[in-house]
N, C-alpha and C positions, 0 to 999 in steps of 0.2 A: 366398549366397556365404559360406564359408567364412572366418573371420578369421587373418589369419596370424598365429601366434606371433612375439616379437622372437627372431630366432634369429643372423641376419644381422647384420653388422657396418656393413655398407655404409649399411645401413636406420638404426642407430643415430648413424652418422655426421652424417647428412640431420636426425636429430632434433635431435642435440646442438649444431648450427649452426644452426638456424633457432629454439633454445630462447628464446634472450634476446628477439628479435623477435616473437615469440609474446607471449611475459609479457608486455610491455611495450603491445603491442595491445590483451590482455584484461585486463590489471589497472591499466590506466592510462586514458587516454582514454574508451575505452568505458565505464566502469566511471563515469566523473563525468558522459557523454554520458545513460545512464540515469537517474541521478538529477535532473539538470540541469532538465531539464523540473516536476519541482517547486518550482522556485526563478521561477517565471514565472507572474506574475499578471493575468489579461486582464479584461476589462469593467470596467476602470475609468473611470466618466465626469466628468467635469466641467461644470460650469454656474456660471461664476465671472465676476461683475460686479466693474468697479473704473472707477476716475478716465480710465483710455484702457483700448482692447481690449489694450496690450501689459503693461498692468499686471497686468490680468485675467488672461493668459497665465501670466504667472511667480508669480502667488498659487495659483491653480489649477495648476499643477506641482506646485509645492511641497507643497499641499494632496492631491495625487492618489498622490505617494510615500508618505508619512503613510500615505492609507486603504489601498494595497496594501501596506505594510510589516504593518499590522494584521492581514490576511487571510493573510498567509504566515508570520507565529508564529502566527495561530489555528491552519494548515495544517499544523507544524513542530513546535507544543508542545501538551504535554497540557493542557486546561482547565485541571485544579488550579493551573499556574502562571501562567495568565490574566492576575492580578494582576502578575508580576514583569514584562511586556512591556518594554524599555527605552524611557524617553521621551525621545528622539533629537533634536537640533539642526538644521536643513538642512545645515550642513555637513556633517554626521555620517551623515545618510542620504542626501547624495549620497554621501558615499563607498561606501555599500553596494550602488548600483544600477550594473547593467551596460549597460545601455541603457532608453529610452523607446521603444516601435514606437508612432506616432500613426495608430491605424485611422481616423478620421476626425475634421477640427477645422472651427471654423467663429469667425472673428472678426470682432468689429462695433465700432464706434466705443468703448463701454464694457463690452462681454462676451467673454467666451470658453467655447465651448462643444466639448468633443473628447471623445472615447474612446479609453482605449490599454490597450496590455499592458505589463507593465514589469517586467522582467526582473531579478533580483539577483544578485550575484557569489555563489557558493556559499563560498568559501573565506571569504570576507570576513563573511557569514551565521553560519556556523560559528564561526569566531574569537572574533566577538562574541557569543555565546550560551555558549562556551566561556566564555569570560573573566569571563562575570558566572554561571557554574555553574548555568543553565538546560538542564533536561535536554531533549533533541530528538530525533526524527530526519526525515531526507529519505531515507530508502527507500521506495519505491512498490511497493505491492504486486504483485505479478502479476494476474492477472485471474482470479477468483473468481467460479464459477459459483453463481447464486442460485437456490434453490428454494422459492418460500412458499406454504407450507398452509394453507388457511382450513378452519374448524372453524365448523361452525353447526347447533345440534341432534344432535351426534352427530356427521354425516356430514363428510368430510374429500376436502379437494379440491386435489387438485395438478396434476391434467394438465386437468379439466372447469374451461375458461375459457370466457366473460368469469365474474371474479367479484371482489370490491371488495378482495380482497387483493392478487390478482394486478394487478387495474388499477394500485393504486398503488404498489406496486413497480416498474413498469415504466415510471411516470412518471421512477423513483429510480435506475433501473439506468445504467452507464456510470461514471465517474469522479466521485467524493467523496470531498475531501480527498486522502488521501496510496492510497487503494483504490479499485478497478475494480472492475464486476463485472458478468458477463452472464447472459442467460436462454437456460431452451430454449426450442426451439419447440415441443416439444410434439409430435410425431411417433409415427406407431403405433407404430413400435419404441420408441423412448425410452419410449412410455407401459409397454410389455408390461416392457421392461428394470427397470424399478425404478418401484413404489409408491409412495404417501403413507405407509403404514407402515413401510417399509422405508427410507424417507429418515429418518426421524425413530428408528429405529433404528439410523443408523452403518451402515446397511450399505456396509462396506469396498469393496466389487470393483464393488456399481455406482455408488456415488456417483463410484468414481476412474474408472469406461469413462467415465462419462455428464462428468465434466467434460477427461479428455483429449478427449472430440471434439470441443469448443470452447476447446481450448486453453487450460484453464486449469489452474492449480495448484493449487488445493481450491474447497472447497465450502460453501455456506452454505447449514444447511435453518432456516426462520425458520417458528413454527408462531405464526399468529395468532388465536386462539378468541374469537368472538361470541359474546354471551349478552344477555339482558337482565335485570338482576333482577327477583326477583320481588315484593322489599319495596319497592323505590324506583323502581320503574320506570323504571332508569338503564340505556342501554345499556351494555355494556361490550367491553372486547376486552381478552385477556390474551395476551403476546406472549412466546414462548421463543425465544430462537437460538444455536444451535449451528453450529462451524466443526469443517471437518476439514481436511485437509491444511497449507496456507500458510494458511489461515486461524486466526483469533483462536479459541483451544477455546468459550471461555464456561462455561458459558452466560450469555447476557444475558437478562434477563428484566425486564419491565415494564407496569404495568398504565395504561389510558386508559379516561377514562370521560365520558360527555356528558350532556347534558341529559334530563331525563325527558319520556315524549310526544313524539308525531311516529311517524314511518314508521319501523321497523325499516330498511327497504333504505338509506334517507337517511340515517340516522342510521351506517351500516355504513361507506357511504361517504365518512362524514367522518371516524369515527375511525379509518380504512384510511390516508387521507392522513395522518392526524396521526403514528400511529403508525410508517407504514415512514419516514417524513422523521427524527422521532427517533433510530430504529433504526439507519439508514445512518449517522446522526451518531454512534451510540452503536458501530460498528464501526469506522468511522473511528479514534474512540479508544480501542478495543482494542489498535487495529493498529498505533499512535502508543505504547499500553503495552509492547506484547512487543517494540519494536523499537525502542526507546529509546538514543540513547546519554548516556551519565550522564558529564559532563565532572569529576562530585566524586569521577570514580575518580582518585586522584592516579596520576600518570605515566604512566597506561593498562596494558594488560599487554600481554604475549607468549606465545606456545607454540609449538616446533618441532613439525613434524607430520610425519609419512610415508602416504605413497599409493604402497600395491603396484602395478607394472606387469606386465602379463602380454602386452598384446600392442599394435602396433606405437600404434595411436591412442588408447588409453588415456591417456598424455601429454596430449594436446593435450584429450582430453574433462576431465582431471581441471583444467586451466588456466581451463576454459569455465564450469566449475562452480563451482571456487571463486570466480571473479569475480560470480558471482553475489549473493553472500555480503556484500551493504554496508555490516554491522555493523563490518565489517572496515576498519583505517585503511590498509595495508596487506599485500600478501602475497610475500616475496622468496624466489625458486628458491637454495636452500643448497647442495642438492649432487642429483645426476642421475646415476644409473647403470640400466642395464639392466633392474635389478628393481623399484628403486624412486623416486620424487621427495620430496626433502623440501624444505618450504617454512617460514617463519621468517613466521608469522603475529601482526600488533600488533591490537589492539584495543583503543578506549575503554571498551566494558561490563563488562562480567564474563564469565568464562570461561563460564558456564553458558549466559546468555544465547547468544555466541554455539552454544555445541552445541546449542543450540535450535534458530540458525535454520539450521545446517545440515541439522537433523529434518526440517525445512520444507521444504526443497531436497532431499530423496533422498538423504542423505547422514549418515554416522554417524561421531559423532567417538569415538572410542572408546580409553580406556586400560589399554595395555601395561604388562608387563614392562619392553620393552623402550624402551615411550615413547608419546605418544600415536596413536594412527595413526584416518588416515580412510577410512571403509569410502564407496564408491562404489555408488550402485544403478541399474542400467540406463546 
């Protein structure tokens, strides 16, 4: 079907009254709904003896915020500032939890034994890592299709599974840290569509078919090479990975090496495990570097922006997209006319940064004569 041009009056009517309820939908609620779920930290258990089971109870709270506060700045901040972690009073981190959910407890005359999720207030998260100019972020990646290539003697394997590269990726795939990421299945199309050499080339049109059809925003090819030497008779594995799209560019790269003697197959499969557990860890904070917000920008900045309109749902796509955009503290509709929307965008990082992660999202921030404007694709 045909798209209709804005030509109509009536049509721009219906937009310009339902504009503010729009913005307000996708750049508010929604917008803190998706990052929200990183601020929630589950399997935390307890095993905490004391004088009665109710003492046990409130040591082991107390004790359980502690170890989930630790796991959601590992999750939130880059390593290198590991050391700055704030060390927090109980008052002080009650006030930053939003709730306790107790998945299961169990109390006895002097123990207390429970597991829970414990959820943190974002703003409140935020605040305080602000205020002590700890750089963060809580953007969650989109979901990142993974492809890894075992290299052993020459020959290169990306779609011929089982193989110890593949196995332990797949142990690794799903959710790490602030990144998702899924596998193919491996399908006679998918095999014919795109190669091992052809992964590991960038190539552009099938990496981006092969991860729209699992829904994801870019691509990760991670090429792991088997060897063993031949002076030390140390296995080894050398690992490159490259992102494309939403993904971290890299490359990462890293070498693992084990014990001399024994089974090459055993020896593969240990430093298969070693190395994708690393690896995932080592994207993670890629994806925690390029999406950084740096609270020691003083005052944050701004940029007016323009997005051309051409036809009737353009509007509402370009509202969908920029909400996507988390780097951003805000996005306010300035002025709305037939041809074009301009929005009044703040940001903590730096300008560049965010034009980055607009690159990342299909979307080109681009500067005018006339000002900056944002080109939309698809």
């Amino acid at each position: 079907m045909q798209r209709k041009r804005l030509a109509r009056e009536t049509s721009w009517q219906i937009v310009l009254a339902s504009a503010g309820l729009i913005l307000a939908t996708l750049l508010g609620p929604a917008q803190a709904q998706q990052v929200g779920g990183a601020y929630t930290v589950r399997d935390i258990s307890i095993n905490k003896v004391g004088a009665t089971g109710l003492q046990a109870r409130e040591l082991g709270l107390i004790e359980a915020r502690q170890a989930a506060f630790g796991h959601l700045y590992a999750r939130l901040v880059p390593q290198a500032y590991a050391s700055s972690r704030p060390n927090l009073t109980p008052p002080e981190m009650d006030g930053l939890v939003a709730s306790v959910d107790i998945v299961q407890e169990r109390t006895t005359a002097t123990a207390y034994n429970a597991e829970l999720a414990i959820t943190f207030s974002q703003p409140r998260v935020r605040q305080l890592l602000t205020a002590r100019r700890i750089p963060f972020t809580d953007r969650v990646s989109p979901p990142l299709l993974l492809l890894p290539i075992y290299e052993w003697a020459g020959a290169r394997q990306l779609w011929e599974v089982p193989n110890p590269w593949h196995s332990a990726w797949s142990e690794r795939v799903g959710a790490n840290g602030l990144t998702t990421t899924v596998m193919a299945r491996g399908s006679a199309e998918e095999q014919l569509q795109l190669s091992a050499d052809q992964a590991l080339s960038g190539d552009s049109p099938g990496l981006q078919h092969l991860a729209n059809a699992y829904g994801a925003s870019g691509a990760v090819v991670a090429l792991g090479k088997f060897r063993v030497d031949p002076r030390t008779g140390k296995p080894m594995l050398e690992v490159s990975m490259r992102g494309y799209g939403a993904a971290p560019a890299g490359p990462i790269t890293q070498s693992f090496s084990g014990n001399a003697g024994g089974r090459a197959g055993l020896a593969a499969e240990q430093l298969t495990r070693t190395a994708a557990e690393a690896m995932a860890t080592a994207l993670s904070e890629a994806w925690k570097t390029d999406n950084l917000r740096r609270p020691d920008v003083a005052g944050g900045n701004s940029v007016r922006i323009s997005v051309p309109l051409t036809y009737i749902g353009d509007y509402a796509n370009a509202l969908r997209r920029i909400s996507e955009v988390k780097t951003l503290n805000s996005a306010v509709l300035a002025r709305l006319s037939a041809r074009v929307a301009e929005f009044q965008l703040s940001f903590s990082s730096n300008l560049e940064q965010v034009r980055r992660e607009f690159d990342q999202y299909g979307m080109r921030l681009v500067q005018q004569p006339s000002g900056w404007v944002l080109q939309i694709n698809g």
